[in-house]
PLY file of the C-alpha trace (Angstrom):
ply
format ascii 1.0
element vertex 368
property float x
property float y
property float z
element edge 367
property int vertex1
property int vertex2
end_header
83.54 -28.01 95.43
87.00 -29.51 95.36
87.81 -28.24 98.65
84.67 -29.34 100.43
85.38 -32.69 99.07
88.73 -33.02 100.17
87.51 -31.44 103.54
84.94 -34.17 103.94
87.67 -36.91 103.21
89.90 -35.34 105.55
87.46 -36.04 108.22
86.82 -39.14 107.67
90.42 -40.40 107.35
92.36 -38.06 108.61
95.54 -40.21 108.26
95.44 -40.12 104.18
96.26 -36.77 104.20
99.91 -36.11 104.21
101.18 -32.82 106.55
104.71 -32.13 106.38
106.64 -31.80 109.16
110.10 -29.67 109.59
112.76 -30.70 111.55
114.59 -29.22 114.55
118.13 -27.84 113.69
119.76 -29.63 116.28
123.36 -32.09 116.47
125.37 -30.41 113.93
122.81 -27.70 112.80
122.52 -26.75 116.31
122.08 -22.58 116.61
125.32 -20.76 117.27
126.71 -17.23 116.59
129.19 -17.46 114.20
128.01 -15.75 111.62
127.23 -12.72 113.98
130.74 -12.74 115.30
132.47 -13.24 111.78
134.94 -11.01 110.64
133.33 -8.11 107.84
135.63 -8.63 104.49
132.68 -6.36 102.58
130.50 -4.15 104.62
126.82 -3.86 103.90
125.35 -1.38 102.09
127.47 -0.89 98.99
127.25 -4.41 96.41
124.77 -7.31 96.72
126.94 -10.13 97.07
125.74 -13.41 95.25
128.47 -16.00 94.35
131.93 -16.38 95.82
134.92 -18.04 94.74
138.52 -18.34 94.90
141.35 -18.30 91.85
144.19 -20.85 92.33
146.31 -17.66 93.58
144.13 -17.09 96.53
142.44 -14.28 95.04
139.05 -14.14 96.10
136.16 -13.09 93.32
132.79 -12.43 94.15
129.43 -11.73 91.78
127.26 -8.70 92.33
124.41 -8.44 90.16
125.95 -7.91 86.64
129.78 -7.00 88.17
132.26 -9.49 89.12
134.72 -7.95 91.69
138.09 -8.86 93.17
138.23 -8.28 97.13
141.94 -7.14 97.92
143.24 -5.74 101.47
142.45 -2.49 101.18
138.74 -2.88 100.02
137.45 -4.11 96.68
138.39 -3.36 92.68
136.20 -4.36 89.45
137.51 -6.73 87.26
135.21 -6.85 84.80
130.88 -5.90 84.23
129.16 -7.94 81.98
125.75 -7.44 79.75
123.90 -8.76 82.28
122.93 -10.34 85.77
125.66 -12.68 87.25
123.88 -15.84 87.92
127.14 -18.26 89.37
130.95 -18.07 89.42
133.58 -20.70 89.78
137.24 -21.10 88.99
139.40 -22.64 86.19
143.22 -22.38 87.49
143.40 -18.32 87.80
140.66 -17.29 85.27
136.87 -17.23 86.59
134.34 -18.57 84.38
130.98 -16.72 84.93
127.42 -17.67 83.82
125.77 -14.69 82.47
121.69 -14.32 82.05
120.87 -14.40 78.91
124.42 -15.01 77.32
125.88 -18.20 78.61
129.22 -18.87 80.12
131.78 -16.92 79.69
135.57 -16.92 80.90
137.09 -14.02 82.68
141.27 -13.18 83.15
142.92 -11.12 85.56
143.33 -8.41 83.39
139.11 -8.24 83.13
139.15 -9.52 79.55
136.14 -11.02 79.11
135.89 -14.61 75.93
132.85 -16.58 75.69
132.94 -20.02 76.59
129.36 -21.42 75.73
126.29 -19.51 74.23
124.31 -22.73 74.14
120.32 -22.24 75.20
121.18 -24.52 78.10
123.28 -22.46 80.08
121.81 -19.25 79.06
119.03 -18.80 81.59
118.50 -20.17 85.45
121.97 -21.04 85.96
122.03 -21.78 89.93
125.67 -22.97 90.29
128.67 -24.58 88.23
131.98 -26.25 88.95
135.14 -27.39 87.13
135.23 -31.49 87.66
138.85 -33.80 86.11
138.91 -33.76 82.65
138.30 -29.78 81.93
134.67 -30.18 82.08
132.09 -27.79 83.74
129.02 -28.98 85.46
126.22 -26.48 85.60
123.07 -26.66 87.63
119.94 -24.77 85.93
117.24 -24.58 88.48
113.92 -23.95 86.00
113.61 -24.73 82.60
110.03 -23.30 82.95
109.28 -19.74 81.62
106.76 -18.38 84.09
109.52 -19.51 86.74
112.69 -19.69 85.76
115.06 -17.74 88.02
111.82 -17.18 90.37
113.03 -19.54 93.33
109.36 -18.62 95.21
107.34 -19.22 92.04
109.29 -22.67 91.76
108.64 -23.50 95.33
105.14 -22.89 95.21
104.46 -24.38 92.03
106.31 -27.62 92.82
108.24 -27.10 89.95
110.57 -29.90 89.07
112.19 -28.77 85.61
115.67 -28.61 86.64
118.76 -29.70 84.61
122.14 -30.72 85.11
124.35 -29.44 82.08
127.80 -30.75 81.33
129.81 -28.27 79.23
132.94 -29.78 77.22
135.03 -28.05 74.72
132.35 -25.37 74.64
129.62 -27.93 73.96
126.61 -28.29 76.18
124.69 -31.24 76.80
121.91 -31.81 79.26
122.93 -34.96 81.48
119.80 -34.72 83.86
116.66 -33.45 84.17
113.43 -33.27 85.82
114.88 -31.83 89.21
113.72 -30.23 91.88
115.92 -26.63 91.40
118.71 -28.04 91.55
120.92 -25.10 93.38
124.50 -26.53 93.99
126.95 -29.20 92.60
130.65 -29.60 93.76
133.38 -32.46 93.01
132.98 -35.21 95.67
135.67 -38.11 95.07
136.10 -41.16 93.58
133.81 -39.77 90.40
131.10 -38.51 92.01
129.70 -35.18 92.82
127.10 -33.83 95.45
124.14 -31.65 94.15
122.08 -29.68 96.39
118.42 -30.01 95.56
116.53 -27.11 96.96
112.76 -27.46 96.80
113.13 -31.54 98.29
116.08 -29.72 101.35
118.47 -32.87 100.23
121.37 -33.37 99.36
122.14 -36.28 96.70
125.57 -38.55 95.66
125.78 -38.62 91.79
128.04 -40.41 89.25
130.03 -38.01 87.42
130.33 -39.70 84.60
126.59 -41.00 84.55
124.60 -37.92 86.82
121.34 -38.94 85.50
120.20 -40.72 88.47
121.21 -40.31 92.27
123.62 -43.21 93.85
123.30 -41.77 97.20
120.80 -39.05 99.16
122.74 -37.81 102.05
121.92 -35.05 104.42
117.47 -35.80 103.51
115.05 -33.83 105.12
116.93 -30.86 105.96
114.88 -28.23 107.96
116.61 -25.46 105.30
117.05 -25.44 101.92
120.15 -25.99 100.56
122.12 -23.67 97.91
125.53 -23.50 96.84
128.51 -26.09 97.85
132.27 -25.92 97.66
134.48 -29.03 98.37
137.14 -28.67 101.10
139.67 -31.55 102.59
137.05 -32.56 105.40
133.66 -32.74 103.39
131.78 -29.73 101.82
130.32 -26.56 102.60
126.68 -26.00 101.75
125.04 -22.43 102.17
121.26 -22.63 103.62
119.67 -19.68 101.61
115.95 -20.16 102.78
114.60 -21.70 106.03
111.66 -24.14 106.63
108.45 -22.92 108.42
105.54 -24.74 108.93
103.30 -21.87 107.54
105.07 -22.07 104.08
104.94 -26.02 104.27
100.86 -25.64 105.30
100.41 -23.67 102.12
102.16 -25.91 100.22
99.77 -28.83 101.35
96.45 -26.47 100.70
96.84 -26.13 97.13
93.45 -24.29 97.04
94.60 -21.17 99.76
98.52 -21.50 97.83
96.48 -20.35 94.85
94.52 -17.37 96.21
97.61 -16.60 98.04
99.31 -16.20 94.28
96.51 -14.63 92.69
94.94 -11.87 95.43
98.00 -10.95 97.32
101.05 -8.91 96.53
104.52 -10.68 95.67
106.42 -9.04 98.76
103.57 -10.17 100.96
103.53 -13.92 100.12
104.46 -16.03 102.97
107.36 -17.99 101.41
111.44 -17.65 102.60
112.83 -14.71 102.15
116.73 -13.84 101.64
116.53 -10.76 104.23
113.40 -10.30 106.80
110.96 -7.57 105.56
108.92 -5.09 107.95
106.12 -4.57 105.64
103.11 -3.52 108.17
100.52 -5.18 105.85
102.23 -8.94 106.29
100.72 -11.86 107.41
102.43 -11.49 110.61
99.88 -9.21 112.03
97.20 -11.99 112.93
98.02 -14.72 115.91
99.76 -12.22 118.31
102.81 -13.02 115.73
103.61 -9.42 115.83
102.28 -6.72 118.43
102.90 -3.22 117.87
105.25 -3.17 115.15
107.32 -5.81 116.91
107.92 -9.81 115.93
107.24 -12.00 118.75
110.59 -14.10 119.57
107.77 -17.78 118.57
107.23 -16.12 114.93
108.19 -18.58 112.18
111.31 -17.35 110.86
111.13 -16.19 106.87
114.98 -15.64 106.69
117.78 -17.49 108.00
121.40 -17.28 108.31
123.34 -20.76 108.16
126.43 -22.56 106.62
126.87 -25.89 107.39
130.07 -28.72 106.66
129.01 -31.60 105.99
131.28 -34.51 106.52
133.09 -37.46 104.31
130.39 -40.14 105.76
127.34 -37.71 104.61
126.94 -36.27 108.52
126.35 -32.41 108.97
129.27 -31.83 111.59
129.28 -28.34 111.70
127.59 -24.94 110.78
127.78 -21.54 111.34
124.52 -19.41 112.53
123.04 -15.78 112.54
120.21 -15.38 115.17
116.94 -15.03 113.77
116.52 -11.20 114.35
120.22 -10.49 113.00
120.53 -8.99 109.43
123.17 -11.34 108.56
120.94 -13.51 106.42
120.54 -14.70 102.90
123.88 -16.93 102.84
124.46 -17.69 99.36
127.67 -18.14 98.42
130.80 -19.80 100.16
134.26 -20.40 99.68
138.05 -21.65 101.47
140.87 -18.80 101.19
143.92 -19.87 103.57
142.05 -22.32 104.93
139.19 -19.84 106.44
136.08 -20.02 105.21
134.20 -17.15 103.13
130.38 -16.51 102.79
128.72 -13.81 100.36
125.44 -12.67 102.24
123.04 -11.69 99.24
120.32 -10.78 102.19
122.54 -8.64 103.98
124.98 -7.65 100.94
128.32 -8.33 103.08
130.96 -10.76 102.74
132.18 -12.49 105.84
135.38 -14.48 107.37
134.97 -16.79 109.55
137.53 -19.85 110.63
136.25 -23.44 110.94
138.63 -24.40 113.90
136.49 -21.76 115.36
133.15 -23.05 114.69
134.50 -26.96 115.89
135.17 -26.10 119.17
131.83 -23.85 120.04
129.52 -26.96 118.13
131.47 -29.20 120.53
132.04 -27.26 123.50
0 1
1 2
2 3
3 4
4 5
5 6
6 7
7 8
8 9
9 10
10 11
11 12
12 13
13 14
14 15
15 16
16 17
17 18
18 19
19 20
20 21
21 22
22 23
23 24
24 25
25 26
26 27
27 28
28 29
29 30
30 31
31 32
32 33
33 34
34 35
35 36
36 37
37 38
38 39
39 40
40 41
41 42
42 43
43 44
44 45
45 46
46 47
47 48
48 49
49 50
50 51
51 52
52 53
53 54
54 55
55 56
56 57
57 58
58 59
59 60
60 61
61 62
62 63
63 64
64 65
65 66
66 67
67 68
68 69
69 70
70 71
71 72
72 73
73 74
74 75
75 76
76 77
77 78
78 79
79 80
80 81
81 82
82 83
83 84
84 85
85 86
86 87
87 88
88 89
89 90
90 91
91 92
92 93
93 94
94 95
95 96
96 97
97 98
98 99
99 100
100 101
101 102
102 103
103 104
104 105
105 106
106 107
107 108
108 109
109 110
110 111
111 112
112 113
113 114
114 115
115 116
116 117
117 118
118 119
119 120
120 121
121 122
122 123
123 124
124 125
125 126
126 127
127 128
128 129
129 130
130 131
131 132
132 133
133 134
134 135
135 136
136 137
137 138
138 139
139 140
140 141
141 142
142 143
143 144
144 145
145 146
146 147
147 148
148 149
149 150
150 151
151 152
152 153
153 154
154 155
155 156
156 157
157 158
158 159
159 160
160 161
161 162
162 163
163 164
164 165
165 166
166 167
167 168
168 169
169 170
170 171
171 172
172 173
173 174
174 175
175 176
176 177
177 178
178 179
179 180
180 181
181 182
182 183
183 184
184 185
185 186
186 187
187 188
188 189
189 190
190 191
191 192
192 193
193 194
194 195
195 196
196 197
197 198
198 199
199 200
200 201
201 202
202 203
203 204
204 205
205 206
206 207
207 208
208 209
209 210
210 211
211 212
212 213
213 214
214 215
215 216
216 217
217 218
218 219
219 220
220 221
221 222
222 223
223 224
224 225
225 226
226 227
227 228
228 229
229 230
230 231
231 232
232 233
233 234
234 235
235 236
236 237
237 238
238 239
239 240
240 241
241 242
242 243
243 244
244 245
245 246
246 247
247 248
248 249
249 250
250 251
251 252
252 253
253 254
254 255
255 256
256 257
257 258
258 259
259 260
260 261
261 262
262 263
263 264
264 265
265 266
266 267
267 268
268 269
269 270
270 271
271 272
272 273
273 274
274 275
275 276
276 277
277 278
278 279
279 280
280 281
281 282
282 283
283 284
284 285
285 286
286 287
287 288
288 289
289 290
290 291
291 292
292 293
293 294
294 295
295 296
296 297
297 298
298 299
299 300
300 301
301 302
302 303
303 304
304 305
305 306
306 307
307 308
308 309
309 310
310 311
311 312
312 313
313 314
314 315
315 316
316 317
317 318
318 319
319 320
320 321
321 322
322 323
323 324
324 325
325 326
326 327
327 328
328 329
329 330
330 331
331 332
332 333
333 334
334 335
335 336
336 337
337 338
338 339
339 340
340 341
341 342
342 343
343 344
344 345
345 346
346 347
347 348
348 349
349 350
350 351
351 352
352 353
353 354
354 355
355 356
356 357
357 358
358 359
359 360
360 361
361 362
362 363
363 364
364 365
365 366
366 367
């Protein structure tokens, strides 16, 4: 009865009905190849890539689903497997400090030894991201604090979950400095006290005080037509990976709350129509209907469910450059990024490569 009612209203005023809109990647998010033509540090095919960072030696570290690994010249070495899923890596000097499911934070040496750092509740579960800010304190972003979602990015998205925390850990203390966001997925140092946190299910980016994160002083980069992930702080600006992309299917479910529901409850999780980290070929999707897909092939006007995109944002808050994957390539599901000598490293959880690419590069085709 709901629905006829709200149907009714509809036509009557149409304009108190809000339909989102998504916009065009265009200026700096304008669509390039550089992600296609990036150099292959980790072929495809072997780990699942999730986080990626870099030790104050140069040594570059990546996560892959409970294994944290060391990429050297001549291919890549274990340094250590923990109890666990990897959920977000960062550095402290040479030693990596890892957030494990289920166990907390832990810290990680060269030699793979592995100490715990924090075992508090708060950093146990739905860790998105963390960083090291002055002081010797570690910022942590925990996207869900909800059960039936947490670590379920398209259960969050389609609930409009907004349970989020930010967690400051000091001296192996944890306490919650934020709360009530909207999956919070990223959070690097950004000057003058402040850091920039990604928040994924609003595609913003915010300005908080570092010593007071509670509240935003700042939104920067609003209204992004992806949704932002993981960020890493360079001498220009910041990197921010772009997991998921917007579609105006997923954003006309999320305005029918009645179809979002049957959606949930009649059709099978690989077959809802929410982003994706890699493109699926299921031949029961709901790409079949509206000439989307003829005979086994996606039309080139499909709404994309999977993306591949970096993008730097600069010191004033502008996106200035990115990097792309076209829409059919399989280098999607960016979702980790880093600087080693100066070039600038992506894990590919989608596509389950890490890639090289150099941003002098990527300058001159944005503004060629």
């Amino acid at each position: 009865m709901s629905s006829v009612l709200d149907t009714i209203k509809e036509w009557i005023n149409p304009d108190r009905v809000r339909h989102r809109s998504v916009p065009r990647m265009e200026t700096g998010l304008r669509p390039n190849l550089r992600l296609d033509e990036a150099e292959e540090l980790l072929a495809a095919g072997v780990h699942t890539p999730d986080d990626i960072t870099v030790t104050a030696d140069g040594t570059v570290v990546l996560s892959s689903g409970c294994e944290l690994l060391r990429l050297e010249r001549d291919g890549i070495r274990l340094i250590a497997r923990c109890g666990a899923r990897i959920a977000a890596v960062t550095t402290v000097g040479n030693a990596v400090v890892a957030a494990v499911e289920g166990t907390g934070l832990v810290a990680v040496d060269a030699s793979g030894a592995v100490t715990s750092q924090c075992a508090d509740l708060a950093v146990a579960r739905g860790v998105t991201a963390l960083t090291a800010v002055p002081g010797g304190d570690l910022l942590v972003t925990v996207g869900s604090t909800t059960a039936d979602v947490r670590g379920d990015w398209a259960r969050a998205l389609l609930a409009g979950d907004a349970s989020g925390r930010i967690v400051r850990v000091r001296d192996g203390a944890a306490s919650v400095v934020a709360e009530g966001l909207a999956w919070p997925s990223g959070i690097a140092p950004s000057g003058d006290g402040q850091v920039i946190v990604a928040m994924s299910l609003t595609h913003r980016l915010e300005i908080r005080s570092l010593s007071d994160p509670s509240e935003p002083v700042q939104s920067v980069a609003t209204n992004l037509p992806v949704y932002p992930g993981r960020i890493v702080a360079v001498p220009d600006g910041h990197w921010v990976v772009a997991p998921y992309p917007r579609n105006r299917i997923t954003e006309m479910l999320l305005d029918e709350r009645p179809l979002l529901s049957e959606m949930v409850e009649t059709i099978d999780r690989e077959e809802w129509f929410v982003p994706q980290l890699r493109g699926g070929n299921l031949f029961t999707e709901a790409m079949q209907m509206g000439q989307l897909r003829v005979l086994g092939q996606v039309k080139s006007w499909a709404p994309a469910r999977s993306c591949g995109v970096v993008f730097r944002l600069d010191d004033t808050g502008r996106i200035a450059e990115s990097a792309h994957a076209r829409v059919d390539s399989p280098r999607h599901g960016v979702t980790g990024v880093a600087v080693a000598d100066g070039r600038i490293v992506t894990a590919l959880n989608g596509h389950g490569s890490v890639l090289r690419l150099h941003t002098d590069e990527i300058a001159q085709e944005v503004h060629s």
